[in-house]
Backbone as CSV, one residue per row, in Angstrom:
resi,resn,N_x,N_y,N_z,CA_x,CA_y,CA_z,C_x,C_y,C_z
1,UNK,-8.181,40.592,-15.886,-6.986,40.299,-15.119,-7.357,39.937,-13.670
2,UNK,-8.630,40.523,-13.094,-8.717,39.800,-11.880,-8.999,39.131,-11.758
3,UNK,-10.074,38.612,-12.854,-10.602,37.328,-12.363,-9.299,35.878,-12.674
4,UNK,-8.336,36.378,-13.516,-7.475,35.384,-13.531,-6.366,35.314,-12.019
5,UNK,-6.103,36.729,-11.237,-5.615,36.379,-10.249,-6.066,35.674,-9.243
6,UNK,-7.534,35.704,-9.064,-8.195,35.449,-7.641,-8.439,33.661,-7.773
7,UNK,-8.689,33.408,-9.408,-8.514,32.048,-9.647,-7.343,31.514,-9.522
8,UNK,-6.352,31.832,-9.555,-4.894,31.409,-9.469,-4.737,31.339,-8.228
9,UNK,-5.110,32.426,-7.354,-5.127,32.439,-5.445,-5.883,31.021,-5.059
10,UNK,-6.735,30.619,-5.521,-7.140,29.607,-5.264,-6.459,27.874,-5.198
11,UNK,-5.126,28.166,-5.731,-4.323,27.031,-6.284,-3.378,27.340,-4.131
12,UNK,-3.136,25.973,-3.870,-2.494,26.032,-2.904,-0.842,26.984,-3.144
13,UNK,-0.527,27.517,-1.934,0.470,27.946,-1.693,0.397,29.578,-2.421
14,UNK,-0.259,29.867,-3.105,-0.407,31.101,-3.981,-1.164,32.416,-3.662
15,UNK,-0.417,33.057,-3.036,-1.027,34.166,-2.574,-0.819,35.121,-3.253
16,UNK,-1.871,36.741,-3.148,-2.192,37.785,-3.889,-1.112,38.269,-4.742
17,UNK,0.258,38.208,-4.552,1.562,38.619,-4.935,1.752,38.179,-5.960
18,UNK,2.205,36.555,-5.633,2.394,35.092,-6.627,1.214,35.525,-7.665
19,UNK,0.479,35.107,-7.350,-0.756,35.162,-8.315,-0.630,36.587,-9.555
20,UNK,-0.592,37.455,-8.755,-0.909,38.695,-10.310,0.902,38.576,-10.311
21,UNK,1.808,38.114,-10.302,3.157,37.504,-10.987,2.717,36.722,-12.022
22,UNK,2.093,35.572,-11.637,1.488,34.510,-12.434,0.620,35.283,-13.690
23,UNK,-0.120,36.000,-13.177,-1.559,36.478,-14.364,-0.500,37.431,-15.118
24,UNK,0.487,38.369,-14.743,1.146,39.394,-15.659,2.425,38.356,-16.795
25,UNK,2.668,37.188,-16.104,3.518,36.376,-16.746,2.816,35.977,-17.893
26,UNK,1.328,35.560,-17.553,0.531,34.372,-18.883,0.203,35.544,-19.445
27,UNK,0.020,36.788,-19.645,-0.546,37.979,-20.474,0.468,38.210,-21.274
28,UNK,2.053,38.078,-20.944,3.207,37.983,-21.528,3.270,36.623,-22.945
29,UNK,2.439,35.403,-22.552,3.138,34.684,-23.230,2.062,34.838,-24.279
30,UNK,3.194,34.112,-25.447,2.886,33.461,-26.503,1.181,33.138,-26.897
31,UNK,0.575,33.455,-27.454,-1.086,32.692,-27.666,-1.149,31.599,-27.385
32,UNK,-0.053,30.869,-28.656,-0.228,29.046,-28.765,-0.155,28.943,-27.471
33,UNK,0.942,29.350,-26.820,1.155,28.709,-25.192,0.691,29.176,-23.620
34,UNK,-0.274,30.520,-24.304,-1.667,30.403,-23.174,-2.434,29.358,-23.807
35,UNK,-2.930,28.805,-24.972,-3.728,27.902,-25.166,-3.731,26.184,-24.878
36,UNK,-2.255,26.159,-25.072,-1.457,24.919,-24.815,-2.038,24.991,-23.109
37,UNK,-1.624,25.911,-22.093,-1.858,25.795,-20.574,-3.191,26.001,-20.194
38,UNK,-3.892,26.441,-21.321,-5.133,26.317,-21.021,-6.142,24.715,-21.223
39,UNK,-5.468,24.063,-22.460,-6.191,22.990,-23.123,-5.153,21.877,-21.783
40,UNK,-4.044,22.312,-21.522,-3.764,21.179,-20.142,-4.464,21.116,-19.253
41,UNK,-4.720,22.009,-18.708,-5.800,22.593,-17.457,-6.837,21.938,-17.730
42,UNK,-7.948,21.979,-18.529,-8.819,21.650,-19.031,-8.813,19.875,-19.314
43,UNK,-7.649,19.513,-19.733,-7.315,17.940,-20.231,-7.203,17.278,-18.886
44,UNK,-6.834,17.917,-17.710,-6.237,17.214,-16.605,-7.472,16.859,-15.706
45,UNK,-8.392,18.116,-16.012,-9.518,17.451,-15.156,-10.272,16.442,-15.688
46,UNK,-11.193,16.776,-17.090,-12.106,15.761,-17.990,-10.961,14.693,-18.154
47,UNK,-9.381,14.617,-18.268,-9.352,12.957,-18.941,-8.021,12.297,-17.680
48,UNK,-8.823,12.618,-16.345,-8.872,11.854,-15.326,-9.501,11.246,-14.815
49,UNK,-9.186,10.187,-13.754,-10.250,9.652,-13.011,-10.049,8.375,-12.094
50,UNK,-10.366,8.240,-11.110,-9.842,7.261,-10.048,-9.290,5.889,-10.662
51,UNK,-8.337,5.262,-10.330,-8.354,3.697,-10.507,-9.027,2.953,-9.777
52,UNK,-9.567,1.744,-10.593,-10.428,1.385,-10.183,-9.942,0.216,-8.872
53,UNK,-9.125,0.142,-8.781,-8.819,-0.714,-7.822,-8.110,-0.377,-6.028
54,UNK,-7.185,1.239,-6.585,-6.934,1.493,-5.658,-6.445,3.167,-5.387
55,UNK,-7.429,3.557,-6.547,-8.071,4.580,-6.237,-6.659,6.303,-6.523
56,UNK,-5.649,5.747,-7.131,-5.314,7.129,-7.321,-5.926,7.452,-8.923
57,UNK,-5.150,8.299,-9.192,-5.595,9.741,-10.205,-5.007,8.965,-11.362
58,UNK,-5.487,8.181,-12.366,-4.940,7.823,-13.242,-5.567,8.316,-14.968
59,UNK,-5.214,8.296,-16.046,-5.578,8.702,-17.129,-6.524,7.832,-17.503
60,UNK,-7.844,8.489,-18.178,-9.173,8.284,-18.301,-8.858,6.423,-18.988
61,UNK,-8.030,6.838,-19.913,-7.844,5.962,-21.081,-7.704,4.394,-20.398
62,UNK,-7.162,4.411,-19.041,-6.889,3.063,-18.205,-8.359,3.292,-17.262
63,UNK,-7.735,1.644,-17.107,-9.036,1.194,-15.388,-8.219,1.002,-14.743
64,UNK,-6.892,0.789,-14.393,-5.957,-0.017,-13.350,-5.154,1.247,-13.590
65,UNK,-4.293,1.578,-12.397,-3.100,2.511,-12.722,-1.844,1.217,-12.829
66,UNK,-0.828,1.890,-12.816,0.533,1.088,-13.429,0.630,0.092,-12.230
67,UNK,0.340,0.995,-11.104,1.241,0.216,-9.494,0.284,-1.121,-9.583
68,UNK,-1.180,-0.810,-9.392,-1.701,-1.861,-9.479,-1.620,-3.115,-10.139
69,UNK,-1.220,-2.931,-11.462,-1.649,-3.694,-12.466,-0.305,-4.480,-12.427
70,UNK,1.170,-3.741,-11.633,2.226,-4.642,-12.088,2.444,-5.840,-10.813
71,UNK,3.441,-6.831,-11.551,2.750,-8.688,-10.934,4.487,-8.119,-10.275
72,UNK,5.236,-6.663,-10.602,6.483,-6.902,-9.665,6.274,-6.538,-8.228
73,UNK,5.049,-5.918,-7.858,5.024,-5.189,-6.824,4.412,-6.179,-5.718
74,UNK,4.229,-5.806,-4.576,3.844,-6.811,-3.354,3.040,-6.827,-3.151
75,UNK,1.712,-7.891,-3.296,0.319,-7.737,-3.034,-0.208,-7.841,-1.821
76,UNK,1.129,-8.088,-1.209,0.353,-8.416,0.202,0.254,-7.578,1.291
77,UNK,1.074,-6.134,0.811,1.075,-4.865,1.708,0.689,-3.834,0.790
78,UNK,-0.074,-3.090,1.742,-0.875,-2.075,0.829,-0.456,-0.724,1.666
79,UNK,-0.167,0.180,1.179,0.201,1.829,2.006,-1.029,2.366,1.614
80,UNK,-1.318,3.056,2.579,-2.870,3.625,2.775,-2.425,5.543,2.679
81,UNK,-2.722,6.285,1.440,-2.555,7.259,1.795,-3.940,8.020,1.360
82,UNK,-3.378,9.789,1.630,-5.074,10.260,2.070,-4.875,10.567,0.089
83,UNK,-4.462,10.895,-0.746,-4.200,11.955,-1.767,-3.027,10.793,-3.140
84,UNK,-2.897,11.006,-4.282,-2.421,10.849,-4.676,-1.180,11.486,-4.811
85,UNK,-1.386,12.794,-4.042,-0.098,13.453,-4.552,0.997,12.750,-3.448
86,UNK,0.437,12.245,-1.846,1.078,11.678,-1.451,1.971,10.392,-1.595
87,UNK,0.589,9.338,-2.705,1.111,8.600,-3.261,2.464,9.043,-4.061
88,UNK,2.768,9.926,-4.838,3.192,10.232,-5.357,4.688,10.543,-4.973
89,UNK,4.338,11.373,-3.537,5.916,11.039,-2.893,6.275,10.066,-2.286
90,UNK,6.048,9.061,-1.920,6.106,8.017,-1.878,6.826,7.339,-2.395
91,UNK,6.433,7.167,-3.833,6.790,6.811,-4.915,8.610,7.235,-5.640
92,UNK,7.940,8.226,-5.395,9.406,9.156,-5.451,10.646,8.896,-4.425
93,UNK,10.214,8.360,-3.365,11.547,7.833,-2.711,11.814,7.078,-2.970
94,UNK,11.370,6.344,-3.561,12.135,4.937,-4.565,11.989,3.755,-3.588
95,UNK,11.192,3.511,-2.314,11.629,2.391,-1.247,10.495,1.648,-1.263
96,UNK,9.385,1.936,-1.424,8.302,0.976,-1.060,8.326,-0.180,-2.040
97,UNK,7.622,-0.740,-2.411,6.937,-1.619,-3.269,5.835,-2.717,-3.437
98,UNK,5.169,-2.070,-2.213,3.977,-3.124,-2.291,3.034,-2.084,-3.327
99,UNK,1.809,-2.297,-2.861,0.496,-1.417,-3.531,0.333,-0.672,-2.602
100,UNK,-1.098,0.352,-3.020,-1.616,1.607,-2.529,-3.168,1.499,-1.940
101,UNK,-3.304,2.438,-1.568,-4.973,2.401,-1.071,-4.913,4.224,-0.936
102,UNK,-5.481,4.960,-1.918,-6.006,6.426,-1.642,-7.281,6.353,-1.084
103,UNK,-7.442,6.881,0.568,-8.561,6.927,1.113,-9.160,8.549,0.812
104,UNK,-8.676,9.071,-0.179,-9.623,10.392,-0.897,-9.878,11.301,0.332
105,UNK,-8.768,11.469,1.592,-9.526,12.431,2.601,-9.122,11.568,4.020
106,UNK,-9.226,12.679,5.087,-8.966,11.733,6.071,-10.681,11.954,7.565
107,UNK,-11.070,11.419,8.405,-11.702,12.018,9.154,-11.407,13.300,9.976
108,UNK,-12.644,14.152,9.599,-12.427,15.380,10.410,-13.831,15.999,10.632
109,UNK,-14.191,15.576,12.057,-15.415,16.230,12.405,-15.837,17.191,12.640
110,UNK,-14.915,18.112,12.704,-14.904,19.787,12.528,-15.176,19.886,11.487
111,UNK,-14.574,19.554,9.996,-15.007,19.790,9.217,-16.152,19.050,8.414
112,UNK,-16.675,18.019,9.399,-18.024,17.605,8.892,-17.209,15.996,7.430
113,UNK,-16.254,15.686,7.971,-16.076,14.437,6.948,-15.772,13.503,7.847
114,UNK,-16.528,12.445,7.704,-16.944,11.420,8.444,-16.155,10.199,7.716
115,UNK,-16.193,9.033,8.644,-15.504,7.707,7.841,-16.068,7.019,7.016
116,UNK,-17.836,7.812,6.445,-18.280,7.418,5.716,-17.993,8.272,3.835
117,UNK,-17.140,9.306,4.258,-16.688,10.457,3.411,-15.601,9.893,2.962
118,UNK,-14.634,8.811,3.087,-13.441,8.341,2.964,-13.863,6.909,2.199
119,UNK,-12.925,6.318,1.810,-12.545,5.071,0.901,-12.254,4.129,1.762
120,UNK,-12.863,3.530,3.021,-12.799,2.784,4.014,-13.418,1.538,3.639
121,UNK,-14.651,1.788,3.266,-15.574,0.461,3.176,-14.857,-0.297,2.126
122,UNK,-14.368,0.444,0.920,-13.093,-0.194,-0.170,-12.054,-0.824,0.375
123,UNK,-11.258,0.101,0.893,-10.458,-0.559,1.974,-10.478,-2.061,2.711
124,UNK,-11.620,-1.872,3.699,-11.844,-3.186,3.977,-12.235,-4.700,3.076
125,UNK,-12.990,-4.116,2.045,-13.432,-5.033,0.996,-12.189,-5.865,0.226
126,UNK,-11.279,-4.504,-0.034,-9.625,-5.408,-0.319,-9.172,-5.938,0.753
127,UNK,-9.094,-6.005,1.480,-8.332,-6.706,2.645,-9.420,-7.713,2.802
128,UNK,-10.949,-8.172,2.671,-11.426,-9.433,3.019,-10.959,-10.059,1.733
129,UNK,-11.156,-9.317,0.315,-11.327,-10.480,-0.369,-9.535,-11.090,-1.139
130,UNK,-8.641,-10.762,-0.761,-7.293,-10.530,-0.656,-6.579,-11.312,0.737
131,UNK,-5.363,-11.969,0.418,-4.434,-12.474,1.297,-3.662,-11.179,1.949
132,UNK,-3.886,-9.908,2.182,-3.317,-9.152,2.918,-2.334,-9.395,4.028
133,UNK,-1.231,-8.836,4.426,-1.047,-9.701,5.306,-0.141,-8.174,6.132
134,UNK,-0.092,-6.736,5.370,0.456,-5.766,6.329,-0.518,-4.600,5.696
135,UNK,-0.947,-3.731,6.013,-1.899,-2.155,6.217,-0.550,-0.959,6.552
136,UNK,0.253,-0.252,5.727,1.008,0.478,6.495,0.014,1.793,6.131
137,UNK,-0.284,2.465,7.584,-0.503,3.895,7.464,0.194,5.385,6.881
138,UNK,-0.009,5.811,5.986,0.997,6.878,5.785,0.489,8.186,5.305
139,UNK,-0.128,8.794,6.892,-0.982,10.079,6.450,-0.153,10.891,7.229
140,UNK,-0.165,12.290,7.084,0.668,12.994,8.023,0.761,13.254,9.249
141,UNK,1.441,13.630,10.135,1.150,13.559,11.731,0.405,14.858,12.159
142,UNK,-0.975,14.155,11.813,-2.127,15.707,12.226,-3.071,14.826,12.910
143,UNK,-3.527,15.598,13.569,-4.440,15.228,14.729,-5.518,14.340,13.558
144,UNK,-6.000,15.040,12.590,-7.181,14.283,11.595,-6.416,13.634,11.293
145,UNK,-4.816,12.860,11.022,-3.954,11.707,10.442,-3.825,10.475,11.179
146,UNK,-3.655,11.067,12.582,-3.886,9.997,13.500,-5.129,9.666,14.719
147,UNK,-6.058,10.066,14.038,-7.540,10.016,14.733,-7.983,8.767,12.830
148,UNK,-7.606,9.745,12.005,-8.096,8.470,10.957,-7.263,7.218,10.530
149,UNK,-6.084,7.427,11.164,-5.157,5.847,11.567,-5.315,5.333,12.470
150,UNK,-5.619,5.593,13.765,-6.290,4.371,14.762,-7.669,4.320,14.295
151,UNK,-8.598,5.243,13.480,-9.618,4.118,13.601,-9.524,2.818,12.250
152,UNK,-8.778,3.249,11.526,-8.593,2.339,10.503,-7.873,1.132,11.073
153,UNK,-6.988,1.141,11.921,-6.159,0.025,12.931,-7.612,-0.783,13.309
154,UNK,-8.297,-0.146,14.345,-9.620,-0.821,14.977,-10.527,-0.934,14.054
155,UNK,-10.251,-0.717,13.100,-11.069,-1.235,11.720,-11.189,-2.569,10.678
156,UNK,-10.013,-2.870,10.940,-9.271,-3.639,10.487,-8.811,-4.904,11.615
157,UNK,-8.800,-4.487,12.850,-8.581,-5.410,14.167,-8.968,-6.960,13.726
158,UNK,-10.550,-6.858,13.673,-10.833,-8.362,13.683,-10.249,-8.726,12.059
159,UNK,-10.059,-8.384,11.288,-9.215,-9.092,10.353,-8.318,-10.018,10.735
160,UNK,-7.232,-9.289,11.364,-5.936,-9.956,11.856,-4.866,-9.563,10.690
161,UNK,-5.253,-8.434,10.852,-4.193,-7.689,9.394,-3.036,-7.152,10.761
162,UNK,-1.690,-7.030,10.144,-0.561,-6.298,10.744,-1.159,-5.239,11.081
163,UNK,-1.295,-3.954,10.750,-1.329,-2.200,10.871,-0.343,-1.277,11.295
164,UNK,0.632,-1.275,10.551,1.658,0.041,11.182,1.681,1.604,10.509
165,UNK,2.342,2.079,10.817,2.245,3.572,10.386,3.796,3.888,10.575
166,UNK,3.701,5.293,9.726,5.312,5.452,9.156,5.971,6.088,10.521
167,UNK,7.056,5.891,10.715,7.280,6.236,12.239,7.536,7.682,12.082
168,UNK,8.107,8.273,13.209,8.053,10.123,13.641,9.666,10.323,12.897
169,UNK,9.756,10.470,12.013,11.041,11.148,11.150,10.537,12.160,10.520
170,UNK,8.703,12.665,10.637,8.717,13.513,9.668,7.797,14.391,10.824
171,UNK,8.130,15.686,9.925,7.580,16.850,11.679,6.093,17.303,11.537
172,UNK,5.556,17.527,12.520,4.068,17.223,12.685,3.513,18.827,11.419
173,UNK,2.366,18.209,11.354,2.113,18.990,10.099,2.672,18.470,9.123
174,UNK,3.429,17.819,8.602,3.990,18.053,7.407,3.415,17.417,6.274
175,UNK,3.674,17.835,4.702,3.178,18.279,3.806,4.387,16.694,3.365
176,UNK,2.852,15.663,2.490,4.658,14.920,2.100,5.533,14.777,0.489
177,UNK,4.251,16.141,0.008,5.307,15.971,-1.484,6.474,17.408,-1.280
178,UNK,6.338,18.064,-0.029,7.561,18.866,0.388,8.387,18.322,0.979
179,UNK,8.458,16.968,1.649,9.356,16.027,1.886,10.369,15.265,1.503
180,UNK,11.717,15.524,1.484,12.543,14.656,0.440,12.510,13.313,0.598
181,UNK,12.894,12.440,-0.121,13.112,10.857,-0.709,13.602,10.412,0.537
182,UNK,14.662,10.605,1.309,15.078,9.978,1.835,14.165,9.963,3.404
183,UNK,13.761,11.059,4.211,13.249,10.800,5.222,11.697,9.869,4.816
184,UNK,11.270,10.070,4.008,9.722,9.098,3.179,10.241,8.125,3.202
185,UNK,11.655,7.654,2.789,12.001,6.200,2.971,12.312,5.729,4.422
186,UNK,12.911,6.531,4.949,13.449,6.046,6.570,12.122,6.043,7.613
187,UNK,11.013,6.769,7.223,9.314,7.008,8.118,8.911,5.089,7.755
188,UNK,9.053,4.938,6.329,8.498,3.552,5.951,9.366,2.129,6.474
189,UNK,10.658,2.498,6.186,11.251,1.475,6.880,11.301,1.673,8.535
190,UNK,11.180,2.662,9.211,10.954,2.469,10.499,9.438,2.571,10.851
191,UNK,9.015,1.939,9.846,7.394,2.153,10.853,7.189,1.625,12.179
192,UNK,5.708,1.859,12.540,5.611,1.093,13.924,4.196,0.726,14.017
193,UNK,3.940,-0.202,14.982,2.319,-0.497,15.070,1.351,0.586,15.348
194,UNK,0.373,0.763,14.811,-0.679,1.784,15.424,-1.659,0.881,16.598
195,UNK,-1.607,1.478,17.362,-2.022,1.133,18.424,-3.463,1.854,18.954
């Protein structure tokens, strides 16, 4: 039993409490359906794996995720986020519709991740070999969000790509799959240049 709480503590947001809630709940259930949450667990890591084009979390079985691959979406603006799960809210507000770019992380030299630790050099490679024609930033408003959005702006400079970022509707720190639909849509439609 402990070693299932302290592994569960390890899952964001889940502290000592939550957790042996969690471990006394799965000791409760059903076999089939500790095995069922166990063989998910297990399925989610082995039959994942980046897309190959723009890099979120897609099922082993594809090379392209959906966003990429569809001819409805806008090729010529790409939203740059750090995580899929961000992608994900995103998504969920129902407003965007160009494509994506998961830069897997943002710079943080405290913690030793550099812009060589990130999906940058990809980044740029789509934007040379691509008619690009807007970069919207959409990492959260943290010091590592906007230290790794201006340098991606001055990264991108001699391109002659647009570069904006989602404007201040959302409060510093913030988390954006705890974010509802509608302010994710109003950050994107009011973006602004990164400067």
């Amino acid at each position: 039993m402990t070693a299932l709480v302290e592994s569960l503590m390890k899952l964001p947001g889940v502290g000592s409490k939550t957790a042996a809630r969690l471990a006394y709940y799965i000791v409760d259930m059903k076999s089939d359906d500790v095995e069922n949450l166990a063989a998910a667990i297990r399925n989610v890591k082995s039959g994942t794996h980046a897309c190959s084009i723009c890099f979120n979390t897609i099922d082993k079985s594809r090379d392209v995720c959906e966003i990429c691959a569809s001819t409805k979406r806008d090729d010529k603006i790409i939203c740059v986020v750090k995580d899929s799960k961000d992608l994900d809210a995103i998504e969920r507000a129902g407003f965007y519709t160009g494509k994506y770019h998961v830069t897997g992380g943002l710079i943080s030299p405290l913690a030793g991740i550099t812009q060589e630790d990130i999906r940058l050099r990809e980044l740029l490679k789509r934007v040379g070999e691509n008619d690009i024609e807007e970069i919207i930033i959409a990492f959260e408003p943290t010091v590592e969000g906007d230290a790794t959005a201006l340098f991606i702006a001055r990264l991108l400079n001699p391109a002659g790509v647009k570069v904006t970022k989602l404007a201040r509707g959302l409060a510093v720190g913030t988390d954006f799959s705890g974010t509802d639909s509608v302010t994710i849509a109003k950050a994107i439609e009011n973006r602004v240049p990164v400067n």
